[in-house]
N, CA and C of each residue as an Amber inpcrd file, in Angstrom:
protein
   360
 126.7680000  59.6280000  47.3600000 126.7990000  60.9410000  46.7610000
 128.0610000  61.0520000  45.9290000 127.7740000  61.5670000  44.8110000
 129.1480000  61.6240000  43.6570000 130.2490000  62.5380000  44.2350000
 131.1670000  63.2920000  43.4920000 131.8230000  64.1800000  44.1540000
 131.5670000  65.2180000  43.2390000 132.1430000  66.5550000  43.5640000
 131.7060000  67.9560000  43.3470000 132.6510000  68.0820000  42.1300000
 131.7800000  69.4050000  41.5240000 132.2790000  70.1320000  40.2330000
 133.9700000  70.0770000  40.5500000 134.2590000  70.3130000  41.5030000
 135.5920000  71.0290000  41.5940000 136.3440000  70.0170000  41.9780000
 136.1800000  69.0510000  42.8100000 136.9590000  67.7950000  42.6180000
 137.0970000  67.2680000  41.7110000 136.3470000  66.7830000  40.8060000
 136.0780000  66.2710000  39.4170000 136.7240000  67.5290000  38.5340000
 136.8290000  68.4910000  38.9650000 137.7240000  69.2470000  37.4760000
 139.3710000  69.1780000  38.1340000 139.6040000  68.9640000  39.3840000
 140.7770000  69.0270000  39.9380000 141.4770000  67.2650000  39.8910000
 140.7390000  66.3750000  39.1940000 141.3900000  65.2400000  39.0310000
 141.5710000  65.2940000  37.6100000 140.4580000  65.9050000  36.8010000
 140.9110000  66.2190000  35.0970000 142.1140000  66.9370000  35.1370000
 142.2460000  67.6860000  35.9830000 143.5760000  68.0680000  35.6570000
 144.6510000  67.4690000  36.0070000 144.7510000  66.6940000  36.6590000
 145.9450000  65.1440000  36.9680000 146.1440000  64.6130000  36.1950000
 144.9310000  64.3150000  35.4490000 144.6950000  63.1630000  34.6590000
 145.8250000  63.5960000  33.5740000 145.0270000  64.8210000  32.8980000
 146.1540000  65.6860000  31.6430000 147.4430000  65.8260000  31.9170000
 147.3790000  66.2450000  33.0600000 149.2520000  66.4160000  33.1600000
 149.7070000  65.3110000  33.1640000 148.9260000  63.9020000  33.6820000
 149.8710000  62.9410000  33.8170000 150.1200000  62.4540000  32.5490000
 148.5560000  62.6650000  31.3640000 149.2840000  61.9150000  29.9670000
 149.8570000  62.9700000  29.3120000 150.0280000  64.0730000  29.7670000
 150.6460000  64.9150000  28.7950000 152.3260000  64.8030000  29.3850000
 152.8880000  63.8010000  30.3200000 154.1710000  63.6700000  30.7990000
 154.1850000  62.2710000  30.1110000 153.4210000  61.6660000  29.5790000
 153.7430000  59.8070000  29.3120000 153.7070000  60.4500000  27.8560000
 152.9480000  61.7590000  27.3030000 153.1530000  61.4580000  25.7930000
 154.8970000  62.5000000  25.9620000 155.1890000  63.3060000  26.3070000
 156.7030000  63.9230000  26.3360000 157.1620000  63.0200000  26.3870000
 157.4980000  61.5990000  27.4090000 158.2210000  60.6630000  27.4350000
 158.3270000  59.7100000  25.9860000 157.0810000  59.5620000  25.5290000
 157.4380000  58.6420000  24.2140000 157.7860000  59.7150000  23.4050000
 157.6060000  60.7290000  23.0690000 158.2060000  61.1170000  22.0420000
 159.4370000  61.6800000  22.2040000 159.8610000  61.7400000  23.5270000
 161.6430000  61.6870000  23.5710000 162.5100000  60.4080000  23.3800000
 161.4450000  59.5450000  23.4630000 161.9950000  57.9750000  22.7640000
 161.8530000  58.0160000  21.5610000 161.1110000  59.0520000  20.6450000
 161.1780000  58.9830000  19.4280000 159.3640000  58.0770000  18.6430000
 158.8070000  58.1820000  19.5070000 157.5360000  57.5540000  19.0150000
 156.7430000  58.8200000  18.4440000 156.2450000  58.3600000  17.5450000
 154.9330000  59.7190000  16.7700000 153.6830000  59.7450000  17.4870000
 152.9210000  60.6310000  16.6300000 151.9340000  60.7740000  17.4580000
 150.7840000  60.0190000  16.9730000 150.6990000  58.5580000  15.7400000
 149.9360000  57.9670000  16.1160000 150.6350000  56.7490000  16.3700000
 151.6750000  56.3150000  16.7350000 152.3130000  55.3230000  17.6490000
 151.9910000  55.2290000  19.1140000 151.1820000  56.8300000  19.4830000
 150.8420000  56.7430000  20.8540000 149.7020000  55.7160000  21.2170000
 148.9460000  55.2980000  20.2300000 147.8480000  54.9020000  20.6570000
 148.1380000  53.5570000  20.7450000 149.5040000  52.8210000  20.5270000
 150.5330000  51.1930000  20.9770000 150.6400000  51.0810000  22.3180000
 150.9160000  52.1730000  22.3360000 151.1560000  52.3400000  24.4720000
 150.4710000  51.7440000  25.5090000 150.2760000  50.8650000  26.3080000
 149.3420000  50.6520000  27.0010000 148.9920000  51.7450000  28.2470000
 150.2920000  52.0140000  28.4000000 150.1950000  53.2570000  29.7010000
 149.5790000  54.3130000  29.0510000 149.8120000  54.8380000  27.9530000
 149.1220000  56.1280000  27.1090000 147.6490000  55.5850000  26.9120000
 147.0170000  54.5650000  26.5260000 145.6970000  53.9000000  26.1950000
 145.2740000  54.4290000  27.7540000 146.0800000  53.6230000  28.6970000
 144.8790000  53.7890000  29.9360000 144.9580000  55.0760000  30.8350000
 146.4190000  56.4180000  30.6360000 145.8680000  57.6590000  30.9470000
 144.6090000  58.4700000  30.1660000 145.0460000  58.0310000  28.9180000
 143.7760000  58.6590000  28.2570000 142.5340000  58.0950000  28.3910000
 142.0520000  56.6440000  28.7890000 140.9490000  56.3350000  29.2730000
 140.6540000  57.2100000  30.4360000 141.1360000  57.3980000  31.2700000
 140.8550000  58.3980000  32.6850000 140.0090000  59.5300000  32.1150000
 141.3640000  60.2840000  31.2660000 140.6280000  61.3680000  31.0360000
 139.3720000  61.4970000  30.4720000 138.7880000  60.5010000  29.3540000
 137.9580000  60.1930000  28.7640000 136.8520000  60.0930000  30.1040000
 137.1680000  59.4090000  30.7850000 135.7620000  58.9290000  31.4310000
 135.5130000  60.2130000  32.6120000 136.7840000  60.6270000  33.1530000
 136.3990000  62.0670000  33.9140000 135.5420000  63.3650000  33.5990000
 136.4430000  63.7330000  31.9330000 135.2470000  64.1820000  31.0890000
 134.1090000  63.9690000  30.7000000 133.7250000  62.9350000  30.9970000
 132.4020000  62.6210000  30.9810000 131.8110000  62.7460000  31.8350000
 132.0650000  62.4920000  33.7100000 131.5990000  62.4080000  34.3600000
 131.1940000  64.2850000  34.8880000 132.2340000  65.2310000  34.3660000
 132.0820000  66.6980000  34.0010000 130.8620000  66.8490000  33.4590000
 130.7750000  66.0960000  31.8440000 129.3960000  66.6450000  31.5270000
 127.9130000  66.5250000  32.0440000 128.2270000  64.9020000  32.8290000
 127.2740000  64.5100000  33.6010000 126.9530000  65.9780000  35.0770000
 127.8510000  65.8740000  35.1560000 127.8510000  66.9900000  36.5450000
 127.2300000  68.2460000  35.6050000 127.4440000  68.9140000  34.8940000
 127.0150000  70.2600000  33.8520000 125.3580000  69.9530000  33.7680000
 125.0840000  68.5130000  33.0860000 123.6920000  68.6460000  32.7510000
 122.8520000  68.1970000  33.9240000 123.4130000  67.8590000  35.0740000
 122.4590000  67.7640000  36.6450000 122.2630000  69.4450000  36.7740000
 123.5790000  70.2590000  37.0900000 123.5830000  71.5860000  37.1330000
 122.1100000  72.0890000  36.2910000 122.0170000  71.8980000  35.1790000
 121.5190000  72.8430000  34.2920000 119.7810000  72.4970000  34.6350000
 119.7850000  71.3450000  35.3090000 118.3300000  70.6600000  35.9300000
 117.5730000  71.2670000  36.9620000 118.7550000  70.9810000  37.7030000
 118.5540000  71.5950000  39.1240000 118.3950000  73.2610000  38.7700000
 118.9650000  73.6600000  38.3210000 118.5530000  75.3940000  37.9520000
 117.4730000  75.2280000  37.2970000 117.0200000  74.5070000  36.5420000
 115.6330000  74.7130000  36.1150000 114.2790000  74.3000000  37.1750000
 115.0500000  73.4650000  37.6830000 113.7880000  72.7300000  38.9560000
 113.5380000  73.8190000  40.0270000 114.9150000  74.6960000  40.1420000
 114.7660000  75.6040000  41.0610000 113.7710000  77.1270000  40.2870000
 114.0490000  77.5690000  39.7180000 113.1100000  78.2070000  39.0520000
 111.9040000  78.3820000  38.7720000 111.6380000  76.8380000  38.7160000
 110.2870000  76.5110000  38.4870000 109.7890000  77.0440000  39.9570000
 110.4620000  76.2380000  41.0970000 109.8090000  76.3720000  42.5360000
 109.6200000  77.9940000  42.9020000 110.3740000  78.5130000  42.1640000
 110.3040000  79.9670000  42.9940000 108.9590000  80.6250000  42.1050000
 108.7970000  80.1790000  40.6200000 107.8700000  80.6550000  39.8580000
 106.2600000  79.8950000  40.6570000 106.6980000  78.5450000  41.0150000
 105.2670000  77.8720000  41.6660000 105.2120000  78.5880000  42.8460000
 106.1300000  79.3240000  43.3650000 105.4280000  79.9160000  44.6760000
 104.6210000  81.3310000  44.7370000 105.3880000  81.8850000  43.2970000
 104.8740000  82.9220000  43.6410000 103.1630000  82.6080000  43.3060000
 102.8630000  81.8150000  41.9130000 101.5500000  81.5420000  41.9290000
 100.8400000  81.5930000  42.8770000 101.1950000  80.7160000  44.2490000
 100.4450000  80.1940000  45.3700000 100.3600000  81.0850000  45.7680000
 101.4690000  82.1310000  45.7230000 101.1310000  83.6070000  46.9890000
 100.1540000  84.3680000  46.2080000 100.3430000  84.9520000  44.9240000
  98.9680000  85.3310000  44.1240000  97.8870000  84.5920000  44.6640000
  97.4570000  83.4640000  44.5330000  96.2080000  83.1770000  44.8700000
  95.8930000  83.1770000  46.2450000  96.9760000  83.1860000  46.8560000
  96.7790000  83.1730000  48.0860000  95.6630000  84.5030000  48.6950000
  96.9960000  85.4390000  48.2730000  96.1510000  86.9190000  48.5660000
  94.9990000  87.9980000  47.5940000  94.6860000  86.7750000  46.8600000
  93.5720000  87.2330000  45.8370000  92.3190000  86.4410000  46.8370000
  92.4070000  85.3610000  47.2060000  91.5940000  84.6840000  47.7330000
  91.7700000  85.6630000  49.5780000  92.5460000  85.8320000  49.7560000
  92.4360000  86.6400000  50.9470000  91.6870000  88.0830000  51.1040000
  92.0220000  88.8810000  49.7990000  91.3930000  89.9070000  49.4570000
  89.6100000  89.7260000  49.2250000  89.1680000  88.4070000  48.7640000
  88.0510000  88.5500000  48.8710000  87.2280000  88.5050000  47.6380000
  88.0760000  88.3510000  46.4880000  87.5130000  88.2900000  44.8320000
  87.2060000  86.8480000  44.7680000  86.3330000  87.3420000  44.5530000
  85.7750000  85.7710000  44.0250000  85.3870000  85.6290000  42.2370000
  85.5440000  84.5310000  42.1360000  85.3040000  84.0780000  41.1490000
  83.6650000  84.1890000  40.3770000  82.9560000  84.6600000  39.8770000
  81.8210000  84.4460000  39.4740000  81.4100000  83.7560000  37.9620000
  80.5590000  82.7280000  38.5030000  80.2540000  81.2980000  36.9360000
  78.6830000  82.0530000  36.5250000  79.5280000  82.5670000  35.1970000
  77.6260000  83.4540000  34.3410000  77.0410000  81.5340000  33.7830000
  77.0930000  80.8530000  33.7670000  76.2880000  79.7750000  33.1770000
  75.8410000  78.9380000  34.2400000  76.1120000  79.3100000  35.3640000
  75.5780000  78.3400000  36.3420000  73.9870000  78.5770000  37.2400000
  73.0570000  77.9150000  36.7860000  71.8400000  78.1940000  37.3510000
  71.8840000  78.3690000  38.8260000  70.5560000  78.9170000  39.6210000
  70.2660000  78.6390000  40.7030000  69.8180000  77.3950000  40.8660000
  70.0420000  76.9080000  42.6870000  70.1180000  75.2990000  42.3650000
  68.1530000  75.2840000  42.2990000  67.8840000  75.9820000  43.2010000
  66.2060000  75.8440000  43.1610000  65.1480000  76.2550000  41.6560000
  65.7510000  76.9780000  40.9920000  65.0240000  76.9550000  39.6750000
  65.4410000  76.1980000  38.9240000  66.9620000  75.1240000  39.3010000
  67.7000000  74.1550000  38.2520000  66.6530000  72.8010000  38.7250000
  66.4480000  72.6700000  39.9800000  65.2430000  71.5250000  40.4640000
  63.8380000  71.6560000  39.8540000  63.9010000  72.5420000  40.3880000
  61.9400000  72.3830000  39.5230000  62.0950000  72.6570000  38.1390000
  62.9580000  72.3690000  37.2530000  62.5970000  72.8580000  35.9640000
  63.1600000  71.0810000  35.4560000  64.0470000  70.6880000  36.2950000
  64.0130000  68.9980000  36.1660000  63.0240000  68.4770000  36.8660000
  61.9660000  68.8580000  37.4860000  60.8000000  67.7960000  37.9210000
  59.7370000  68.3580000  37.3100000  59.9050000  69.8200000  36.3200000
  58.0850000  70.1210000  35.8990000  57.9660000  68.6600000  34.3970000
  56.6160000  68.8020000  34.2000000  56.2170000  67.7700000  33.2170000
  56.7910000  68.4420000  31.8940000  57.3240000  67.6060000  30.9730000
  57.1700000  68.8150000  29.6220000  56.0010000  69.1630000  28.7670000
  55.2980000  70.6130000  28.7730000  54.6830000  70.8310000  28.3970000
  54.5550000  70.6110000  26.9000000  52.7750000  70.2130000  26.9930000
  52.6080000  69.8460000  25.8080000  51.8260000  68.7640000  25.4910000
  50.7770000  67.7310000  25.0510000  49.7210000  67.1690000  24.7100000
  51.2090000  65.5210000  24.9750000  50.0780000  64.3460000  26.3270000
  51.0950000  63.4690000  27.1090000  50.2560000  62.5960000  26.0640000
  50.9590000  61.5520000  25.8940000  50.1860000  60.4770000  24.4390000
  49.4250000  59.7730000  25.4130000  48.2690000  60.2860000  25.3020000
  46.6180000  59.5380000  25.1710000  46.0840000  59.8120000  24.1010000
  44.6010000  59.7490000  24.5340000  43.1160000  59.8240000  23.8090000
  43.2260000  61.2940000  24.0180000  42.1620000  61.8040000  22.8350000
  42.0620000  63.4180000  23.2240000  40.9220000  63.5400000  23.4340000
């Protein structure tokens, strides 16, 4: 199991303070600000942060899933309870195109009327 929103925003914030103390340090040595990117210690705080932030957005768009998955479930239930107590109440459904089965039989076994090819 990964770790939580709030751990993951409580190490982004380590992360920053720590390169935001390695970039004060070079530039009290007098380095600019694209000399920072020579640094190996500055390269690999800012990798951290890079990949923490990411692992943030990853955490945001599970969030935004799971609220939708949950939604859905509460919307699929209520369906089920509608039908539930529609079908409890006693409404039924009625099909206008559906024959009776006994006039749907004999009207598939009568002959079709009308002159059967013989002699007349």
């Amino acid at each position: 199991m990964g770790t939580s929103r709030k751990v993951t925003e409580t190490q982004l914030d380590k992360a920053k303070a720590a390169l935001a103390a390695r970039v004060s340090a070079l530039k009290a040595k007098g380095v600019e600000a694209k000399g920072l990117k020579n640094d190996p210690k500055w390269r690999l705080l800012d990798g951290k942060v890079r990949q923490i932030a990411g692992r943030i957005r990853k955490i945001a768009e599970l969030e935004a899933v799971e609220a939708d998955l949950a939604q859905h479930r509460i919307e699929r239930q209520a369906q089920l309870a509608a039908k539930k107590a529609e079908k409890k109440a006693g409404v039924k459904k009625v099909k206008e195109d559906k024959k009776p089965k006994a006039k749907a039989k004999a009207e598939a076994k009568a002959p079709p009327s009308g002159p059967k090819g013989g002699k007349k």
